[in-house]
C-alpha positions as CSV (number, residue, x, y, z in Angstrom):
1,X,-118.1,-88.3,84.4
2,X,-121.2,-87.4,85.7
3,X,-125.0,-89.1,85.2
4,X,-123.3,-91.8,82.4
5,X,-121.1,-88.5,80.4
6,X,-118.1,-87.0,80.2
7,X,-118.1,-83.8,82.0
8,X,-114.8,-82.8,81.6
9,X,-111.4,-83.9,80.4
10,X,-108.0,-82.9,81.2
11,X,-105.0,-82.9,83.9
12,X,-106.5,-79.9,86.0
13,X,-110.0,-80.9,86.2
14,X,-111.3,-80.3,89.7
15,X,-113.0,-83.2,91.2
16,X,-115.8,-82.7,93.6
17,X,-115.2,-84.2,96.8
18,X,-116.8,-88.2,96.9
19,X,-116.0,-88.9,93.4
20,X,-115.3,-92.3,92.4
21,X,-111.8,-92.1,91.5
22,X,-109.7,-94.7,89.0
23,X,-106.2,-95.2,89.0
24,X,-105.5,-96.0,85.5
25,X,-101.9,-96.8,85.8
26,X,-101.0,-99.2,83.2
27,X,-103.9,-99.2,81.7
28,X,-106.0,-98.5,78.8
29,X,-108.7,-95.8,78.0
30,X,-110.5,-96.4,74.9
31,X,-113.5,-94.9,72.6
32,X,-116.4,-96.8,73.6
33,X,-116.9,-96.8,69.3
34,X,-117.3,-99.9,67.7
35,X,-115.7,-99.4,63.9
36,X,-116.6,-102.5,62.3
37,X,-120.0,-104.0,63.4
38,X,-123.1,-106.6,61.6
39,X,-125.5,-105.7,64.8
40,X,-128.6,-105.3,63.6
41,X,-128.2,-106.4,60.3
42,X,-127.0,-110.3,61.3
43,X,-129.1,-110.3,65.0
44,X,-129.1,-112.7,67.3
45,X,-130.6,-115.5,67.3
46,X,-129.1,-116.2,63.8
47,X,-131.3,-117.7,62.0
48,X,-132.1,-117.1,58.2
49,X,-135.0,-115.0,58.6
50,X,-132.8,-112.3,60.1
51,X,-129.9,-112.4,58.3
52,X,-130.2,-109.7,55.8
53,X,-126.0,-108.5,56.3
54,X,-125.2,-109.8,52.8
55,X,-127.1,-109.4,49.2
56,X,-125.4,-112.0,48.2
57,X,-126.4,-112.6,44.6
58,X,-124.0,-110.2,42.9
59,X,-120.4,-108.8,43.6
60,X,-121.7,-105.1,42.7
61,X,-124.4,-104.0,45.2
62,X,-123.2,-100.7,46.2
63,X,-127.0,-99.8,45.8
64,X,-128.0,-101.4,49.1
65,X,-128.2,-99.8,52.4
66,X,-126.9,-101.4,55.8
67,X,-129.6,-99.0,57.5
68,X,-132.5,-100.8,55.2
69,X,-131.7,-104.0,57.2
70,X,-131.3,-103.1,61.2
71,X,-133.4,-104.3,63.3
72,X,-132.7,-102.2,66.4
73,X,-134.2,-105.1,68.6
74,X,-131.3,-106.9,68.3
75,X,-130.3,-108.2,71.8
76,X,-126.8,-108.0,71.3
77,X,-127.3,-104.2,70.8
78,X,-127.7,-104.5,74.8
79,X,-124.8,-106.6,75.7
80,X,-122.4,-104.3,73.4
81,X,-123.8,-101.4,75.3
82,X,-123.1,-103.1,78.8
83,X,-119.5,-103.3,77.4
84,X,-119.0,-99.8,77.0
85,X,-120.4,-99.5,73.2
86,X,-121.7,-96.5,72.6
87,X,-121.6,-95.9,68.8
88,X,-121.6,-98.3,65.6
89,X,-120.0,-98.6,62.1
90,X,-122.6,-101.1,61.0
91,X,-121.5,-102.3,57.4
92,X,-123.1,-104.7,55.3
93,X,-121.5,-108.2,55.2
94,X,-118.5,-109.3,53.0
95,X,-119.7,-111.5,50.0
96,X,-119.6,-109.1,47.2
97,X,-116.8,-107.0,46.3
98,X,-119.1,-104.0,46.6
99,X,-121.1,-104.9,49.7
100,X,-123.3,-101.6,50.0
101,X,-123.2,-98.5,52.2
102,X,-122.9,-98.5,56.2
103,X,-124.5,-96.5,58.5
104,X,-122.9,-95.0,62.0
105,X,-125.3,-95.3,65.1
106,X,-125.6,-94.4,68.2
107,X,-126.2,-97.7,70.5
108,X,-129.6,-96.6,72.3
109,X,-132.8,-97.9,72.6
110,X,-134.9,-97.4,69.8
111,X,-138.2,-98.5,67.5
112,X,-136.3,-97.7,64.3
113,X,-133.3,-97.5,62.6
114,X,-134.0,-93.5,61.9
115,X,-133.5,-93.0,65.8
116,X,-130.3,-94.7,66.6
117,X,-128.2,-92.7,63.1
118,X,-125.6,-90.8,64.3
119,X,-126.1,-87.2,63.1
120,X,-123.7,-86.1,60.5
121,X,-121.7,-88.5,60.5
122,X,-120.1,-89.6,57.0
123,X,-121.5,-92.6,54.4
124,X,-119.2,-95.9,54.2
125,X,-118.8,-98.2,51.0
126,X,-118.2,-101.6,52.1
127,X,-115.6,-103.7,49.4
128,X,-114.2,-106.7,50.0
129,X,-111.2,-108.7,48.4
130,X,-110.1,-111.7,49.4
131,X,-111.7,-114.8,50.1
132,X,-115.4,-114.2,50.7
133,X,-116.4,-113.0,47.3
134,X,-114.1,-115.2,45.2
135,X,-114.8,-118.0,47.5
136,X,-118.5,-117.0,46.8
137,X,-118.6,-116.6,43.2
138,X,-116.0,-118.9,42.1
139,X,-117.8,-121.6,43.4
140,X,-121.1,-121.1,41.2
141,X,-118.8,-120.5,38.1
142,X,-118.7,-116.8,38.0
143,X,-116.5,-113.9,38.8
144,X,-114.3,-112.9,40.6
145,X,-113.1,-116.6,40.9
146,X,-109.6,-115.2,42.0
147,X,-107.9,-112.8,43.8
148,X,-106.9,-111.0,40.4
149,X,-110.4,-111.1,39.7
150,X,-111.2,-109.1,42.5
151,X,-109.0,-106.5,41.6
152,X,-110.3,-106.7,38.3
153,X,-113.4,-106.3,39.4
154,X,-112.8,-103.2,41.5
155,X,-111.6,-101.3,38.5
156,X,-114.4,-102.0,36.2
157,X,-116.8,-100.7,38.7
158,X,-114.9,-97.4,39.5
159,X,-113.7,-96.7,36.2
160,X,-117.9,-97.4,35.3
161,X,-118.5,-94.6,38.0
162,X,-116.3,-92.1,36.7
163,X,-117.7,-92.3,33.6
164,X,-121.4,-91.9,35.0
165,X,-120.0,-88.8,37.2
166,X,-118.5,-87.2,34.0
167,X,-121.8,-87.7,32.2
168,X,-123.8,-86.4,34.6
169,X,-121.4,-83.4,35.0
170,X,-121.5,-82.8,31.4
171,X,-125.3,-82.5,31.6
172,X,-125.3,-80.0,34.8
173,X,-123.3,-78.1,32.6
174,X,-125.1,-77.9,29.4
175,X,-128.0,-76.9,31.6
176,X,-126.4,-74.1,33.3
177,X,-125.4,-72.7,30.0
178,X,-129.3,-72.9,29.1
179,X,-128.6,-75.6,26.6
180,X,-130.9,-78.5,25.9
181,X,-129.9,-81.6,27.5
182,X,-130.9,-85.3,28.2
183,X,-130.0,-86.1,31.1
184,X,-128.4,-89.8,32.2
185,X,-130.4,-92.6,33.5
186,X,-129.9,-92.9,37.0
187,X,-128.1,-95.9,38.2
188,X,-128.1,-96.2,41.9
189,X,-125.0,-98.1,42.0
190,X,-123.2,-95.8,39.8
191,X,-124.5,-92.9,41.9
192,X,-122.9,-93.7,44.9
193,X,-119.8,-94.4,43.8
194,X,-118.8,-90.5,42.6
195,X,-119.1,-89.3,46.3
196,X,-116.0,-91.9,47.0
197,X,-114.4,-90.4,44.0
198,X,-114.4,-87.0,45.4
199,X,-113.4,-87.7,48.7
200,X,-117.1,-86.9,50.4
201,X,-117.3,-90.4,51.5
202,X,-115.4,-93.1,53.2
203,X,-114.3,-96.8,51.8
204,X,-113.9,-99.7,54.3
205,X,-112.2,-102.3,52.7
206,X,-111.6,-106.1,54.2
207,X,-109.0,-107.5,52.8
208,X,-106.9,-110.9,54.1
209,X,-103.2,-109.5,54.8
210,X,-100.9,-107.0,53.5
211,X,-100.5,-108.4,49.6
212,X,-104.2,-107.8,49.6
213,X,-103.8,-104.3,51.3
214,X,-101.5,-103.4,48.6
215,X,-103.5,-104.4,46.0
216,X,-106.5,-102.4,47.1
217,X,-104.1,-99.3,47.7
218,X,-103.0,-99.6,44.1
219,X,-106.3,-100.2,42.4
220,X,-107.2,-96.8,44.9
221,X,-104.0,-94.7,43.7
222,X,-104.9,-95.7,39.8
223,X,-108.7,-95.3,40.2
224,X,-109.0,-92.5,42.6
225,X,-111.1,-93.6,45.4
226,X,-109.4,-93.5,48.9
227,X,-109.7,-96.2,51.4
228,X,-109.7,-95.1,55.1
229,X,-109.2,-98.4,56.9
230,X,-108.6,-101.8,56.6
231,X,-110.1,-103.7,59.3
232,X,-108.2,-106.8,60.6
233,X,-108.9,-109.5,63.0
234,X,-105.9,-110.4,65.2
235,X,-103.1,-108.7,67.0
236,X,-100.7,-111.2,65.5
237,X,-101.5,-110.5,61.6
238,X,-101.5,-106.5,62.4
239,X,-97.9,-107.5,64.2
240,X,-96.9,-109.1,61.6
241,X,-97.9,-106.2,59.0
242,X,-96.6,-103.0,60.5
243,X,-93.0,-103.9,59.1
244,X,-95.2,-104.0,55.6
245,X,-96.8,-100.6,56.3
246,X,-93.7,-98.9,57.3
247,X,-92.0,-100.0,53.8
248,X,-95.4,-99.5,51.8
249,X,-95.1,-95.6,53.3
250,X,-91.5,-95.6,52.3
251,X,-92.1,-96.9,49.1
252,X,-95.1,-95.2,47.8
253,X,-95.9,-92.3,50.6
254,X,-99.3,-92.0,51.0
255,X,-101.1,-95.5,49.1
256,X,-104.2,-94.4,50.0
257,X,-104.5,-91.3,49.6
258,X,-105.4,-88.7,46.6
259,X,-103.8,-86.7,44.5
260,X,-105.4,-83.6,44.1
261,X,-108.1,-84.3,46.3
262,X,-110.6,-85.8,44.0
263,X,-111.4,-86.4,39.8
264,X,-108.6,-85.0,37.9
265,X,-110.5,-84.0,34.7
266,X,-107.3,-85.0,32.3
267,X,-107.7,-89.2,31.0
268,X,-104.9,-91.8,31.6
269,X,-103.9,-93.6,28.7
270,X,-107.1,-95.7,28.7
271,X,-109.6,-92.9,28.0
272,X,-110.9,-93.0,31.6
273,X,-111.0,-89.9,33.7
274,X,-108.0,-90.9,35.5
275,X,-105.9,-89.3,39.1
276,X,-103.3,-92.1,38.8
277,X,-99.4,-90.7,40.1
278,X,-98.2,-92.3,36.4
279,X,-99.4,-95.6,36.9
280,X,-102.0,-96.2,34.3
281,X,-104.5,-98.3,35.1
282,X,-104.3,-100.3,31.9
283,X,-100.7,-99.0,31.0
284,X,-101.1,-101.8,27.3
């Protein structure tokens, strides 16, 4: 490394004479990446008037943007890059089962939000399923109020995008055929959702241990969205859980991936567009 960056990576990498060398023996090297982060959009000092991580006062806002909420001010942005953090996943928080899309940054100093994104890097959707949003719904007497109504939940929303994708997709193609055509009224919830569909787009989901892992792979393999991670707290619980993954590959291959890489145009059983391996999403 020279002047704070890599310069060069490898076993045969000639080191100028009065480098500060590192034995790493028996260590670890690690990404200074941060893949699951609320700085900026839950700063320090928490207090109410900064805490804009959740819009907590529906279980579908994947409408909202983490970005819309940084504050790049946030102190802790310095302390994180004192411990080596140099890039961000910042999502918004967990309350709702569709939380809103993250943003990936690059920790520097900055006046707005628009200087710290990380060039080309990929869209998020945050879900969630588990306790936080039937926790926070349940108690004011509203869905989801359990864990099957998360699920639940999940499906109606995805099964409402792919039906706004194939409308929209019917009207591009009317158009092109020099048709006349109204087109759809733009949701911006809906909207979002499609890219996740096809793939473009990744989903981050939180979800308390592996029952809830598989039920989110499921509702993924029926629906046809992919989740790329499930982010967990605690060494023990992933301990725990790699006995579960190992079967769940065995069992299933690939949970969370696609088939067919994307919106199969044929309809399941239900009517709804539909990349399910056989397992209808409402097989009654």
């Amino acid at each position: 490394m020279s002047g704070g960056r890599i310069v060069a990576v490898g076993k045969d990498v000639r080191v100028p004479a009065g480098t500060r060398t590192i034995d790493g023996t028996g260590k670890w090297v690690t990404p200074g990446s941060s893949i699951h982060s609320h700085l900026g959009v839950f700063p320090a000092p928490g207090v109410d008037g900064h805490a804009d991580g959740n819009e907590n006062i529906d279980p579908y806002t994947a409408h909202v943007w983490a970005e819309h909420s940084v504050w790049p001010q946030d102190p802790v942005f310095t302390k994180a890059r004192a411990g080596g953090v140099t890039s961000l996943l910042v999502l918004p928080g967990s309350a709702n089962l569709f939380g809103g899309r993250g943003v990936t940054l690059k920790n520097v100093p900055a006046v707005t939000v628009a200087q710290m994104k990380f060039s080309g890097a990929p869209y998020t959707l945050k879900m969630a399923c588990g306790e936080n949003p039937k926790g926070r719904y349940g108690s004011r007497g509203r869905a989801p109020a359990t864990r099957m109504g998360n699920v639940a939940g999940f499906r109606r929303s995805w099964i409402d995008a792919a039906e706004y994708a194939r409308k929209w997709e019917s009207y591009e193609r009317k158009r092109a055929r020099g048709e006349a055509a109204e087109a759809p009224k733009r949701d911006l919830a809906r909207k979002l959702s499609p890219a996740f569909l096809r793939a473009k787009s990744w989903c981050r989901t939180i979800a308390t241990g592996p029952m809830r892992w598989l039920s989110c792979s499921m509702s993924g393999m029926n629906l046809g969205y992919k989740t790329t991670a499930f982010p967990r707290r605690g060494r023990v619980q992933n301990r725990r859980s790699a006995g579960f993954r190992r079967n769940l590959r065995r069992d299933l291959g690939d949970p969370l991936g696609f088939q067919d890489g994307g919106i199969r145009r044929d309809r399941g059983k239900c009517g709804n567009p539909c990349i399910s391996r056989g397992m209808c999403c409402d097989p009654f």
